[in-house]
Backbone as CSV, one residue per row, in Angstrom:
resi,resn,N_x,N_y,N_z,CA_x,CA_y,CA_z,C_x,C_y,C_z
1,UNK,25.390,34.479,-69.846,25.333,34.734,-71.269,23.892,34.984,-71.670
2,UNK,23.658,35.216,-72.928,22.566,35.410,-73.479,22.458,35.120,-74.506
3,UNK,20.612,34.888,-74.859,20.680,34.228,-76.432,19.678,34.786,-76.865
4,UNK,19.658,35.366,-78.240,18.543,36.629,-78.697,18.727,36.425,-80.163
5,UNK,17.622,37.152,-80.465,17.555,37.284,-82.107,16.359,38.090,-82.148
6,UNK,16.083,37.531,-83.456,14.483,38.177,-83.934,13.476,37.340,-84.518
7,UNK,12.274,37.448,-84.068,11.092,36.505,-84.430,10.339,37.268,-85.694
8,UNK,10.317,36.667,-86.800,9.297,37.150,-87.704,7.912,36.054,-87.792
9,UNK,6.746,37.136,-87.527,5.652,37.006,-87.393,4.501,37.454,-88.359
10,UNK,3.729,36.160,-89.054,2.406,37.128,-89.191,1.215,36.671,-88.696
11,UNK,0.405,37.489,-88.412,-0.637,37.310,-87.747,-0.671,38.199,-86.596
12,UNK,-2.102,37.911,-85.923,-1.762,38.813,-84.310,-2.136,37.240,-83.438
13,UNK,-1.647,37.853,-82.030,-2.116,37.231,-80.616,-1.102,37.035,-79.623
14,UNK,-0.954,36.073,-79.051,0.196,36.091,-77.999,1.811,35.198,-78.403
15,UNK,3.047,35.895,-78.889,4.294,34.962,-79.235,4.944,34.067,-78.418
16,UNK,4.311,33.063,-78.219,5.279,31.886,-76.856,6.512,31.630,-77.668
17,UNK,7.633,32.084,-76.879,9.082,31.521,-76.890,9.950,30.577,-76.192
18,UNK,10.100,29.747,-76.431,10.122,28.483,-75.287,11.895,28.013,-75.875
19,UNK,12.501,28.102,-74.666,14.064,27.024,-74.818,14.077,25.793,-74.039
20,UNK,14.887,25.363,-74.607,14.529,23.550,-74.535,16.091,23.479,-74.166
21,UNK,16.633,22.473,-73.710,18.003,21.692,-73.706,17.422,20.179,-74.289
22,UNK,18.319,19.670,-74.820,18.111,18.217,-74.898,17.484,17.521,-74.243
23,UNK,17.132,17.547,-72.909,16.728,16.370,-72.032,14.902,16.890,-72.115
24,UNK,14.441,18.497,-72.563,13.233,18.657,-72.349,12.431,18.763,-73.585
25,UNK,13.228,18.718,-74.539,12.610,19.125,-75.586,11.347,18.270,-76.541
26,UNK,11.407,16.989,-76.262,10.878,16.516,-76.292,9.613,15.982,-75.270
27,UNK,8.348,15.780,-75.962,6.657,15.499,-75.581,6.888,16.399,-74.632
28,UNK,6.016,16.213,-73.418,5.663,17.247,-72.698,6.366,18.405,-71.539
29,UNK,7.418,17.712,-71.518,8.740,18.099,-70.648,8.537,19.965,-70.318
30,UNK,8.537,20.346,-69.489,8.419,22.060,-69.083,9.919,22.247,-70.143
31,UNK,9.916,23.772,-70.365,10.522,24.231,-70.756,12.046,24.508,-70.180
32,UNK,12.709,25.142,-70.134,13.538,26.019,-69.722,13.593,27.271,-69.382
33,UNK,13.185,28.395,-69.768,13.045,29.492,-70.223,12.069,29.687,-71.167
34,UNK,11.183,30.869,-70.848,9.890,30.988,-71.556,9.870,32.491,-71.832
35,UNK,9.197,32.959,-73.021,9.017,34.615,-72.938,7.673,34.227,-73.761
36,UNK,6.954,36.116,-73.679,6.143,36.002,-74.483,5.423,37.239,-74.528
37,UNK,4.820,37.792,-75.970,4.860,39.164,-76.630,3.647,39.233,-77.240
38,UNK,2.727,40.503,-77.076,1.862,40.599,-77.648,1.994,41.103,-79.487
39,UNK,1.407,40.344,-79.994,1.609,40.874,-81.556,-0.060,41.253,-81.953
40,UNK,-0.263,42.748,-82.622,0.384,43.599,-82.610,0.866,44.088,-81.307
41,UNK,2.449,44.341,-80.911,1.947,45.277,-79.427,3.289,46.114,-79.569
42,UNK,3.447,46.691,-77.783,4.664,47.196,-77.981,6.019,46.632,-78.352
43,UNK,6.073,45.648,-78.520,7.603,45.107,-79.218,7.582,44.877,-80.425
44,UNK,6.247,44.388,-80.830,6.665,43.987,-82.121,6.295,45.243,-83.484
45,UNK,7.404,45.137,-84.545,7.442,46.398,-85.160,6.585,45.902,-86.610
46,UNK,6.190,46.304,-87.346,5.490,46.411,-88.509,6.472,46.188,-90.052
47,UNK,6.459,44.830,-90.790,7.453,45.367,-91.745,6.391,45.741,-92.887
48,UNK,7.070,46.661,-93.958,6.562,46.533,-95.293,6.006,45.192,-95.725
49,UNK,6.141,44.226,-95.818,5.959,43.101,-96.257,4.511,42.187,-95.168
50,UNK,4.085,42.925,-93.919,3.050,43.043,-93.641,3.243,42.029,-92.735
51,UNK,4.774,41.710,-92.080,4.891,40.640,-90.919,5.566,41.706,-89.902
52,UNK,5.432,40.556,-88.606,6.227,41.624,-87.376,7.289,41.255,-87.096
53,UNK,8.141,41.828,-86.570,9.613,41.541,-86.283,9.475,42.007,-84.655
54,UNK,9.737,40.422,-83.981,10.319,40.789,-82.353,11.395,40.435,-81.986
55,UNK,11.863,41.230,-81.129,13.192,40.922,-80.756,13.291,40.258,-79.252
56,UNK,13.637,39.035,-79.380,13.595,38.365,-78.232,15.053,38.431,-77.532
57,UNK,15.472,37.939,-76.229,16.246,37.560,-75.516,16.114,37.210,-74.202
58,UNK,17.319,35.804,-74.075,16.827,35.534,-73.261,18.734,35.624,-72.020
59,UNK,18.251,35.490,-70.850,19.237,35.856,-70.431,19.693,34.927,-69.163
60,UNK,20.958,34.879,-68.653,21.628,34.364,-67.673,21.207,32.498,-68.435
61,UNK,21.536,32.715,-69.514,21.834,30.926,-70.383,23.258,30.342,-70.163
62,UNK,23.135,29.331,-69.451,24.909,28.570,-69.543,24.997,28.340,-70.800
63,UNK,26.198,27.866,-71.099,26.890,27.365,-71.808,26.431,26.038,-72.514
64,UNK,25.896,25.706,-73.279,25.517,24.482,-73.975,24.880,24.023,-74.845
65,UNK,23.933,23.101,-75.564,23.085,23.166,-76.664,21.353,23.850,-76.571
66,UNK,21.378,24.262,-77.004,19.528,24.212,-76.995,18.792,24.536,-78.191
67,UNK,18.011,24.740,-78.296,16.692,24.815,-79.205,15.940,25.700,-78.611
68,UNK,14.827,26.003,-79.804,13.795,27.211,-79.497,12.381,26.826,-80.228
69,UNK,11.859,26.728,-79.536,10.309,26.553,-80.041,9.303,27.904,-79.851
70,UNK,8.505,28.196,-81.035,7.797,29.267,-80.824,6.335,28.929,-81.286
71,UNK,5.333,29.635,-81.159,4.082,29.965,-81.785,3.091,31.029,-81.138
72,UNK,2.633,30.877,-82.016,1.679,32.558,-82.205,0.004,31.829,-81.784
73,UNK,-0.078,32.250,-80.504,-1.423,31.766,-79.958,-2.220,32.813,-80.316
74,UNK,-3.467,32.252,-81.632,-4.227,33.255,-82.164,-5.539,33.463,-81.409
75,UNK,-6.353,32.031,-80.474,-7.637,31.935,-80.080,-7.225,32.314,-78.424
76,UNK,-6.029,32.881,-77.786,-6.097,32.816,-76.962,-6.341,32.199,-75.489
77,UNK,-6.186,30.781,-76.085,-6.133,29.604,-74.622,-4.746,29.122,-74.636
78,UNK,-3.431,29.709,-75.199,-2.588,29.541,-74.403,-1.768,27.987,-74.498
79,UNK,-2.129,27.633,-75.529,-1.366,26.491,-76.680,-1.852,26.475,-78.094
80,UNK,-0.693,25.708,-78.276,-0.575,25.104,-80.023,-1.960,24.146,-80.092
81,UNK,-2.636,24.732,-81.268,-3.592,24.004,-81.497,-3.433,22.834,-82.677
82,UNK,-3.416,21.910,-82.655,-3.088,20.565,-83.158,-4.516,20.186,-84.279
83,UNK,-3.908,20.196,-85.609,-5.546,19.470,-86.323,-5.076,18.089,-86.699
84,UNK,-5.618,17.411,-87.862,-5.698,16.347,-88.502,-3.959,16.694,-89.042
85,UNK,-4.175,17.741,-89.912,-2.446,17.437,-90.383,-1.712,18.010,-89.320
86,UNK,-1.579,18.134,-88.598,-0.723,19.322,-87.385,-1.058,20.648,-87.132
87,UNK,0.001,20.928,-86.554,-0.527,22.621,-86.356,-1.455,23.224,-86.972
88,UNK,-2.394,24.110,-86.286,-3.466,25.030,-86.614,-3.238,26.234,-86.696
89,UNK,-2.130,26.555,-85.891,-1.508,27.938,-85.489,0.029,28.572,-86.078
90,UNK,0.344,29.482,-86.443,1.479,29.650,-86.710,2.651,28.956,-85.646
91,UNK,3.782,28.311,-86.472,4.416,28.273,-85.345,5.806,28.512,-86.020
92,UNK,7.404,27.943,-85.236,8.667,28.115,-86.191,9.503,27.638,-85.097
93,UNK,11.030,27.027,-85.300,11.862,26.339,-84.665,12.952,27.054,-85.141
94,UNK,14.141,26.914,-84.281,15.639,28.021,-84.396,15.757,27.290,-85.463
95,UNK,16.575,27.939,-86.551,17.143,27.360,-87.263,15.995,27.121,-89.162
96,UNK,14.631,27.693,-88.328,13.667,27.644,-89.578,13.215,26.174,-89.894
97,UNK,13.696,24.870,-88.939,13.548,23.673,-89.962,12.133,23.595,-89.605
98,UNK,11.618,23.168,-90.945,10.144,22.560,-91.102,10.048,21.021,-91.946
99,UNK,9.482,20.259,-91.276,8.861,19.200,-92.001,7.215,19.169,-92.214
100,UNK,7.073,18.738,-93.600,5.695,18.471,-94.166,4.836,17.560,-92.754
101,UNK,5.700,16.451,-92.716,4.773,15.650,-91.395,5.505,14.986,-90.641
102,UNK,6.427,15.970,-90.231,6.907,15.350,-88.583,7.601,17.053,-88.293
103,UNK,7.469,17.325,-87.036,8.482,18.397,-86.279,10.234,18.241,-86.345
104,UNK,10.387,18.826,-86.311,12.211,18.589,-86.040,12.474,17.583,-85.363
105,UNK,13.833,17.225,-85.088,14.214,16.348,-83.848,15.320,17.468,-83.243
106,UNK,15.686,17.845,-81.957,16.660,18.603,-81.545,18.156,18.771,-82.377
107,UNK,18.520,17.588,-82.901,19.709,17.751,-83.093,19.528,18.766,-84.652
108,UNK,18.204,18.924,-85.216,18.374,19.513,-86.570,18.103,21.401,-86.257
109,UNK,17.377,21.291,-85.380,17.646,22.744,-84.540,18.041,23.336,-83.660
110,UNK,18.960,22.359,-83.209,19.783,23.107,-81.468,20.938,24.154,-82.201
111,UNK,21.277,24.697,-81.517,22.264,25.606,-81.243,23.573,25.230,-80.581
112,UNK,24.488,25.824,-80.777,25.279,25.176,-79.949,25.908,27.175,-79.288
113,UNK,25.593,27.086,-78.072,26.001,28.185,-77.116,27.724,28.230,-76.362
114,UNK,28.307,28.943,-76.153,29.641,28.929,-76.153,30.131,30.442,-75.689
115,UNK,29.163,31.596,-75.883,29.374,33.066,-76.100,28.113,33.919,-76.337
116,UNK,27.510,34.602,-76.074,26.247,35.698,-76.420,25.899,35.627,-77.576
117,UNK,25.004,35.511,-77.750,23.870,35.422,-79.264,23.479,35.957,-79.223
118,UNK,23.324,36.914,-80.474,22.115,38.025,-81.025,21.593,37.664,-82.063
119,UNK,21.756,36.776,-82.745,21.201,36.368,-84.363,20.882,35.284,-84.359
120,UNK,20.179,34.693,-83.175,19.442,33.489,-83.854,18.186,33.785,-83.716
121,UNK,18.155,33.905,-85.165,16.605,34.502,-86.353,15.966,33.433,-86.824
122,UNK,14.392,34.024,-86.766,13.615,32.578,-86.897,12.382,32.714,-86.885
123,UNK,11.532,31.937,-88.040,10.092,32.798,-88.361,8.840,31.923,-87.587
124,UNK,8.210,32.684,-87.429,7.134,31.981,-87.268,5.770,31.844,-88.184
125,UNK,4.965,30.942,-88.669,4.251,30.563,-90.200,3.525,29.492,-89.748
């Protein structure tokens, strides 16, 4: 199966797309599945509104829950840069949830997989 959508972006640098299952998603745990897109580049398209739209997918996904973590590496070393209040860098979770001062917990952005996904849409900010 497969699981895809579209990333809205603003800013430029590199888009890390990261899937999680339950057991990794949490602290430092490797990912699952990883992609990742240069913004501006060839995938990502230009909207009126002055953000980018990429179209991700990811492919050969079983059957089950997961989550999606993203961000937009602007300084180019290749993580989320962390300040006093959190993030420094754009970032965004399936499902759009944001908290003022804590990250999601999986169960408020997993997915539940069953059949091919094309629409799980999701910004990055």
């Amino acid at each position: 199966m497969s699981l895809g959508g579209d990333v809205l972006v603003t800013g430029s640098g590199t888009l890390y797309i990261a899937l999680f299952d339950k057991n990794s998603f949490d602290g430092d745990k490797p990912q699952l599945l990883g992609l990742q897109f240069v913004v501006p580049g060839p995938d990502a398209v230009l909207l009126a509104d002055k953000r980018y739209r990429i179209r991700y997918n990811f492919v050969g996904v079983k059957k089950g829950t997961y989550a999606l973590k993203a961000f937009l590496d602007s300084n180019g070393n290749k993580k989320i840069d962390i300040g006093l209040f959190g993030p420094t860098e754009a970032w965004g979770f399936s499902k759009n949830t944001r908290h003022a001062f804590r990250g999601p917990t999986f169960d408020e952005v997993s997915l539940v997989i069953d059949k091919a996904v094309n629409n799980a849409n999701f910004e990055v900010r």
